[in-house]
C-alpha positions in Angstrom: -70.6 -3.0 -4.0 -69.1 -6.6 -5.0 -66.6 -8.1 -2.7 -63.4 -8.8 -4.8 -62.1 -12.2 -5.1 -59.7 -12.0 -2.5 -62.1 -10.0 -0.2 -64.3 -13.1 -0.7 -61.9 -15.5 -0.5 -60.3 -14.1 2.6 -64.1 -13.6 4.6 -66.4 -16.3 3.0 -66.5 -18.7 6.7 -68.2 -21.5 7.0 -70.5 -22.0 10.2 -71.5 -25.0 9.8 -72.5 -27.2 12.7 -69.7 -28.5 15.4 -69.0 -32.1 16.4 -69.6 -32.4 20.0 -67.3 -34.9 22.0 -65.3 -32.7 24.4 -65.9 -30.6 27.2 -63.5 -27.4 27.0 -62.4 -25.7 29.7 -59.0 -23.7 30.3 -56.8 -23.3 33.3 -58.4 -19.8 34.0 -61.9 -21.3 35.0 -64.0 -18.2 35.4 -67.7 -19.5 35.7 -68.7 -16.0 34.0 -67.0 -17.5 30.6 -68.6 -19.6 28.1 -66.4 -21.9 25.8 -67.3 -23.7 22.8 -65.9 -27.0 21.3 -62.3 -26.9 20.7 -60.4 -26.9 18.7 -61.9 -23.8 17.1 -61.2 -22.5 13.7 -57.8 -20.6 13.5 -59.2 -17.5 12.5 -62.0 -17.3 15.5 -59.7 -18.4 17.7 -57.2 -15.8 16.9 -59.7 -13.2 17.0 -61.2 -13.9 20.3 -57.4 -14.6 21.8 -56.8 -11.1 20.8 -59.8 -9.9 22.8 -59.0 -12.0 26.2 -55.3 -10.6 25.4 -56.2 -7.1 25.0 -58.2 -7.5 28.5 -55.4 -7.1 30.6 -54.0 -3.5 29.3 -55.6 -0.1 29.0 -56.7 0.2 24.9 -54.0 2.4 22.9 -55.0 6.0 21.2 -57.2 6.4 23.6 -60.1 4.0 22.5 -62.6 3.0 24.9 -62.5 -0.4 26.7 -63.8 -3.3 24.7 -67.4 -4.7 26.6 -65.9 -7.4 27.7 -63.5 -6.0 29.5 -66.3 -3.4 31.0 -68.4 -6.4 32.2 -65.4 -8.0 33.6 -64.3 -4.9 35.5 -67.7 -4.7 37.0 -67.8 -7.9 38.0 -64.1 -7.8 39.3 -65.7 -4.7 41.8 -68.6 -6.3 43.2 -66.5 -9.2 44.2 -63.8 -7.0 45.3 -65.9 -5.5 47.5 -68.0 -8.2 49.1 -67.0 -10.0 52.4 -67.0 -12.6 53.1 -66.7 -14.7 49.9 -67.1 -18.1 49.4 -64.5 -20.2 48.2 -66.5 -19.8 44.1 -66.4 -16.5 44.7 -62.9 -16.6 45.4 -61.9 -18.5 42.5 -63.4 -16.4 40.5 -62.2 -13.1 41.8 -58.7 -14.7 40.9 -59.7 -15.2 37.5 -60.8 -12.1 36.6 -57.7 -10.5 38.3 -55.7 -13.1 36.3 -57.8 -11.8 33.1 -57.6 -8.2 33.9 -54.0 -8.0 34.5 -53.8 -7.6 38.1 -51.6 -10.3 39.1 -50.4 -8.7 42.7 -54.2 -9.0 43.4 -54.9 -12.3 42.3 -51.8 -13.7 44.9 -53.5 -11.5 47.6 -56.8 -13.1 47.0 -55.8 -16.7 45.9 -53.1 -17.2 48.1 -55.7 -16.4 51.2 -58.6 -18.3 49.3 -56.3 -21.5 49.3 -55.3 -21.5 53.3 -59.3 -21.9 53.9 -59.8 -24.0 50.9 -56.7 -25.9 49.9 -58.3 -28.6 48.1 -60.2 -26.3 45.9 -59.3 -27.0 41.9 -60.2 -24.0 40.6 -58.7 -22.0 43.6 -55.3 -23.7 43.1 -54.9 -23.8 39.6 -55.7 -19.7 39.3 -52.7 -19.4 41.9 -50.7 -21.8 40.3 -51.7 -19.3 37.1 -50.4 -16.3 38.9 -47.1 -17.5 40.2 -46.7 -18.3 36.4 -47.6 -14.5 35.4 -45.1 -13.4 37.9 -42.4 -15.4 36.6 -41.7 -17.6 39.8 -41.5 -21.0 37.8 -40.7 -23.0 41.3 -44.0 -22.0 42.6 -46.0 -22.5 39.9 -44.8 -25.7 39.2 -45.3 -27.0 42.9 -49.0 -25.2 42.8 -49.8 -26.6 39.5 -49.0 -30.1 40.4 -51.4 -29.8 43.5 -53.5 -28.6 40.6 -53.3 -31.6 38.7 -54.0 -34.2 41.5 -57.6 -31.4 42.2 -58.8 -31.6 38.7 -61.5 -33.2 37.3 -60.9 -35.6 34.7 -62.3 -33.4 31.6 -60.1 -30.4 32.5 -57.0 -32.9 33.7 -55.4 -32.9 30.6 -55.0 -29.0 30.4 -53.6 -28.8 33.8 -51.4 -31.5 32.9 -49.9 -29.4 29.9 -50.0 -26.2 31.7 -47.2 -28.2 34.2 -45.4 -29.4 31.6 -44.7 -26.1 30.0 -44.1 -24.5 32.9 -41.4 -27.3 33.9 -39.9 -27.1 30.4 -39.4 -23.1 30.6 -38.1 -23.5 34.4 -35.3 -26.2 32.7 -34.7 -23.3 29.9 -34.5 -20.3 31.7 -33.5 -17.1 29.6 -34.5 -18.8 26.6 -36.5 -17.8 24.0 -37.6 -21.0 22.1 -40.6 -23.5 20.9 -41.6 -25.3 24.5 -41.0 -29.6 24.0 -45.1 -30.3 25.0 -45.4 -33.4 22.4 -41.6 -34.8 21.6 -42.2 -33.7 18.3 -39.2 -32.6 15.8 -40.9 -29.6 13.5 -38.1 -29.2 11.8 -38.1 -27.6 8.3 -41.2 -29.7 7.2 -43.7 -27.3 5.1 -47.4 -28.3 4.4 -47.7 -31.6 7.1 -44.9 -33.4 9.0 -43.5 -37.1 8.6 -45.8 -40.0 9.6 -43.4 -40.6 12.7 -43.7 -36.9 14.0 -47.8 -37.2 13.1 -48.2 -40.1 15.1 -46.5 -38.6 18.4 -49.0 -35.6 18.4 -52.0 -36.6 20.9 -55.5 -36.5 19.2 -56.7 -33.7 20.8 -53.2 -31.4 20.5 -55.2 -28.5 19.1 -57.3 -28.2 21.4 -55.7 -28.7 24.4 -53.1 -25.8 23.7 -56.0 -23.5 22.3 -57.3 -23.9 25.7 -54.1 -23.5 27.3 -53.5 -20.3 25.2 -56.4 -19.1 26.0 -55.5 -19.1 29.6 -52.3 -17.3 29.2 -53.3 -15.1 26.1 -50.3 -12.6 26.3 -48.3 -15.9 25.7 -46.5 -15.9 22.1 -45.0 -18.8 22.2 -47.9 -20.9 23.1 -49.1 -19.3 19.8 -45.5 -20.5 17.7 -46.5 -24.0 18.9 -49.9 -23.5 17.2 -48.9 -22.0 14.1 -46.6 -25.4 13.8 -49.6 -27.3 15.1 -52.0 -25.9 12.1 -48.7 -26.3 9.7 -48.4 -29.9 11.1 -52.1 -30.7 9.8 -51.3 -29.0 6.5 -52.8 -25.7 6.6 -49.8 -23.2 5.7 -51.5 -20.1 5.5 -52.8 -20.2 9.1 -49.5 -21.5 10.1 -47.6 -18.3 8.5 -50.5 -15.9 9.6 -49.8 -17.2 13.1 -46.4 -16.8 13.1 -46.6 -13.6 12.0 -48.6 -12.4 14.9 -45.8 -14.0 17.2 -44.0 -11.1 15.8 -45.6 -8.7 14.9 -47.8 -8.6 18.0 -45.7 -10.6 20.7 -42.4 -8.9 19.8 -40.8 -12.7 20.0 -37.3 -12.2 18.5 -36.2 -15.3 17.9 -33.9 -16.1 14.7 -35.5 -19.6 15.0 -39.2 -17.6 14.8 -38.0 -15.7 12.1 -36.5 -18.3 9.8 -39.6 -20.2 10.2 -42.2 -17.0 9.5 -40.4 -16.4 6.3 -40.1 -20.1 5.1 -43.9 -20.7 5.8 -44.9 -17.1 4.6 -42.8 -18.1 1.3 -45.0 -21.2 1.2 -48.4 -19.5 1.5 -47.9 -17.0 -1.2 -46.9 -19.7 -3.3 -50.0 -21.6 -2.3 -52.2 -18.9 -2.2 -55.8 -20.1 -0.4 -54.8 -23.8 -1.1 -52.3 -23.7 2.0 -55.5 -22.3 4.2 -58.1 -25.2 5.7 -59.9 -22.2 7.3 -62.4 -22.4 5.2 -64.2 -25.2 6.7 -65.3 -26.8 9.9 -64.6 -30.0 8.3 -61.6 -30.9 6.4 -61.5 -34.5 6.5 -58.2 -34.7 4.3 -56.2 -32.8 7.8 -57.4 -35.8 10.1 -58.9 -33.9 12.7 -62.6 -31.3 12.6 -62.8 -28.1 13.7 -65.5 -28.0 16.2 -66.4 -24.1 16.3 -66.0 -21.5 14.5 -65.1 -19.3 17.9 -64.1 -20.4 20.8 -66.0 -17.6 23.1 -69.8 -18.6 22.9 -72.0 -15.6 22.5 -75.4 -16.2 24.3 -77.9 -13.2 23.4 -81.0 -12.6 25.0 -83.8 -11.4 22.5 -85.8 -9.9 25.1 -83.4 -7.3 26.2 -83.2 -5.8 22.9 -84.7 -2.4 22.2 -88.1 -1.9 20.4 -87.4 -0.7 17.2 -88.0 3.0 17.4 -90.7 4.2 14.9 -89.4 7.6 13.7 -86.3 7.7 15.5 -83.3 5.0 14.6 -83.1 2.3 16.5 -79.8 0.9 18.4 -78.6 -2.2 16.9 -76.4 -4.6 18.7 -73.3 -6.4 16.7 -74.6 -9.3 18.8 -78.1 -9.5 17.0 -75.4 -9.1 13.7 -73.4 -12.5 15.2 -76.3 -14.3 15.7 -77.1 -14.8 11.8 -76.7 -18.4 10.6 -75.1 -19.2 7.1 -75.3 -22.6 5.3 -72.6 -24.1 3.3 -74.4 -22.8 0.4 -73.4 -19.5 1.7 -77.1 -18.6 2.5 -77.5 -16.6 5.7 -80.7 -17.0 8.0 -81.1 -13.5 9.9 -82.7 -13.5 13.3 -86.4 -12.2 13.2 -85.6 -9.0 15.2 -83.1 -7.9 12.5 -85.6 -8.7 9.5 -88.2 -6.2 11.4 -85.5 -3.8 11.0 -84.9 -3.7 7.8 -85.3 -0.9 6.1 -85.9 1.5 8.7 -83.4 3.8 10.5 -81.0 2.4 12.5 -77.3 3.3 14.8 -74.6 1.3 15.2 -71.5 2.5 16.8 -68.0 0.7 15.5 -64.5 1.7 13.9 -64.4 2.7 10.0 -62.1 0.3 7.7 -61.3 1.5 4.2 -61.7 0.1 1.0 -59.3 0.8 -1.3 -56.4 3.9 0.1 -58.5 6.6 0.4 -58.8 8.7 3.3 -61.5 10.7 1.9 -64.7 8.3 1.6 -67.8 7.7 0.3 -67.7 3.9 1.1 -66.4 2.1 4.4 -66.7 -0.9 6.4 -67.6 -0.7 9.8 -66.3 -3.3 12.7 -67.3 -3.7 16.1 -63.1 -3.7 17.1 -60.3 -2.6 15.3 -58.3 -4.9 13.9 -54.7 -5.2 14.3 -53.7 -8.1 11.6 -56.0 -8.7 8.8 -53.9 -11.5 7.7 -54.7 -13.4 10.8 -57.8 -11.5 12.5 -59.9 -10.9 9.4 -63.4 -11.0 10.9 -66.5 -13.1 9.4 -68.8 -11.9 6.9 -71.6 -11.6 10.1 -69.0 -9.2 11.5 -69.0 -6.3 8.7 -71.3 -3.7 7.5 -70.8 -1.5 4.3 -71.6 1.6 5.2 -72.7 4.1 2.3 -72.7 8.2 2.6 -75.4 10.1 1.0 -74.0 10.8 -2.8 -71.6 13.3 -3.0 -70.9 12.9 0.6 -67.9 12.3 1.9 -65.6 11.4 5.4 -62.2 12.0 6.3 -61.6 8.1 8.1 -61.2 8.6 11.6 -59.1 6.0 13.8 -61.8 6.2 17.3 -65.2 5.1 18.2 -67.9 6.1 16.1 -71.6 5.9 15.8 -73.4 5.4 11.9 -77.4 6.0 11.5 -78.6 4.7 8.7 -81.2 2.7 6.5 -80.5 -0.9 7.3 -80.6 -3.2 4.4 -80.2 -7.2 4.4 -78.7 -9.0 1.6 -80.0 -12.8 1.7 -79.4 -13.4 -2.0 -76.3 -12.7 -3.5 -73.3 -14.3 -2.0 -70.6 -11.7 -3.3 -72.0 -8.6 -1.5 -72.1 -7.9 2.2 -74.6 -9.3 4.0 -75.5 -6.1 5.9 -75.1 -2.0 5.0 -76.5 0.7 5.9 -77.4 3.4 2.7 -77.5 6.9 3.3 -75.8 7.3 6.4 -74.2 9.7 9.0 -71.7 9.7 11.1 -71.2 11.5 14.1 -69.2 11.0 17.8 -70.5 8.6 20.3 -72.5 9.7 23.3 
């Protein structure tokens, strides 16, 4: 099963090694979170802002809560239920409140945290966080510039822009329009902006709002500024995927939004993969690298992984699927765990995706998450597997949580096919 061109234009992502030179943090500093280099590519960056997003709310048709969100709520109870707690502890009970959506929660605990430790950074910039969240603009303001005179130097300039757009909204109250964070005019300007507007963007302007998005992920128009920001550097097609999401996802009505969608959606389709700089980590020509290809680093531990099973399949993890390596010659390098498993008998439990329109199949991709957009959260070619039925078998597609056992087969040769499927599978429900 070939990937068509567009398939392959759409998925082929290069992970080629980051430039290291800055530190990245985000104004919800939970120590439990691990951030790569920003600025990030779009496309990781959209996908794992969806899944910091998606934290805070209860999963729709009754899917079941994404692991993240189930470590975080374990880790939100301990805490919860220990006393005392020290003033980390604290800080980090905020956050995952702050993450999880419990906002009432993270004043209790924050605003008590900072009597006993009010010169606490992390402390003070989570409350200044949640009187944001709760829409009181006066006290987040005065919190946040506390916060600013606490930070460290490296996560300064974060706090710094978290004030500023917080000042700017509490000056536009009502409003629903792109937040002034650079002086720059956007304007109508498709494909890069005028070498006067260029130079008033800061170096690190990417990254700095990717980590201040990634703080307040429910935030669409902290993502409008970044689909101007990638449109500003000439990448059109992540600029119109971006500012699609604003609307399709973020329910931002704004006729402004709108006019520009549709003028930079116009502009892609005319472009076609041209307008997209996704495709590499470093695209000299737009003045600026990509430093990761996701901003959430994934740490796995080998060790913990089952033994594979003998007669019986074996669970595989999507994170041992992540961990594969490919080369800018497209040539993947697959963990030694996954190499013993191939050709054996294998489950892996994930969401069906058609190929074509059927809703009778043979043939299906599996993903670890559904996906909302594939526009703008297509997932990387380590994050599919083709899933084939026994001939003459077939599968009505099913919208919740399944598991697939099958014969695992790794593809390190041909760069148009999938780098993972399972042949001769079953489905069935998950435990």
């Amino acid at each position: 099963m070939k990937w068509s061109t567009a398939w392959q234009a759409c998925l082929l992502v290069s992970l080629a090694g980051a430039d290291s030179s800055m530190s990245v943090r985000g104004g919800v500093y939970y120590s439990g979170e691990i951030f790569a280099e920003l600025p990030s590519s779009w496309r990781g960056f959209l996908v794992d802002q969806r899944q910091l997003r998606v934290l805070s709310g209860r999963p729709p048709m009754g899917l079941p809560d994404s692991p993240l969100r189930a470590d975080y709520e374990r880790e939100w109870s301990r805490l919860r239920a220990k006393s005392p707690l020290s003033a980390d502890e604290a800080a980090d009970l905020g956050a995952l409140s702050l993450r999880l959506g419990r906002i009432p929660e993270a004043l209790e605990v924050l605003r008590s945290a900072q009597r006993q430790h009010p010169d606490h950074f992390r402390i003070v910039a989570h409350l200044g966080t949640a009187w944001h969240l709760t829409g009181d603009l006066d006290r987040a303001a005065d919190t946040l510039r506390w916060a600013v005179r606490l930070a460290p130097a490296a996560d300064r300039p974060c706090e710094e822009l978290h004030l500023k757009l917080v000042e700017g909204r509490r000056r536009a109250r009502g409003s629903v329009r792109l937040d002034d964070l650079f002086g720059v005019r956007y304007g109508d300007h498709v494909g890069s902006l005028p070498e006067g507007e260029r130079r008033k963007l800061p170096p690190e302007a990417i990254a700095q709002v990717q980590r201040l998005a990634l703080s307040l992920p429910g935030d669409g128009l902290l993502l409008w500024q970044l689909g101007e920001l990638a449109n500003a550097q000439g990448d059109v097609a992540s600029a119109a995927a971006i500012l699609e999401g604003c609307v399709s996802d973020f329910g931002l009505n704004s006729p402004e939004l709108r006019r520009r969608r549709q003028q930079l959606r116009e502009a892609a389709e005319k472009w076609g993969p041209i307008g997209r700089a996704d495709s590499s980590l470093h695209d000299e020509h737009l003045g600026f690298r990509f430093r990761s290809s996701h901003p959430l680093a994934r740490k796995l531990d080998v060790s913990s992984l089952p033994k594979p099973q003998g007669d019986r399949p074996t669970p595989l993890r999507w994170a041992v699927l992540a961990e594969t390596k490919i080369d800018a010659f497209a040539k993947p390098t697959f963990l030694d765990y996954l190499k013993q498993l191939e050709g054996s008998q294998v489950s892996l439990t994930g969401f069906m995706v058609p190929l074509g329109q059927e809703y009778q199949v043979n043939v299906f991709l599996l993903l670890e998450y559904p996906i909302g957009c594939w526009f703008c959260e297509v997932p990387p070619p380590t994050s599919l597997v083709l899933v084939e039925l026994p001939p003459g078998k077939t599968e009505t597609l099913r919208r919740n949580l399944i598991k697939v056992t099958g014969r695992l087969k790794l593809n390190a040769s041909d760069p148009e096919d999938f780098l993972y499927s399972l042949k001769n599978a079953l489905l069935s429900e998950v435990d």
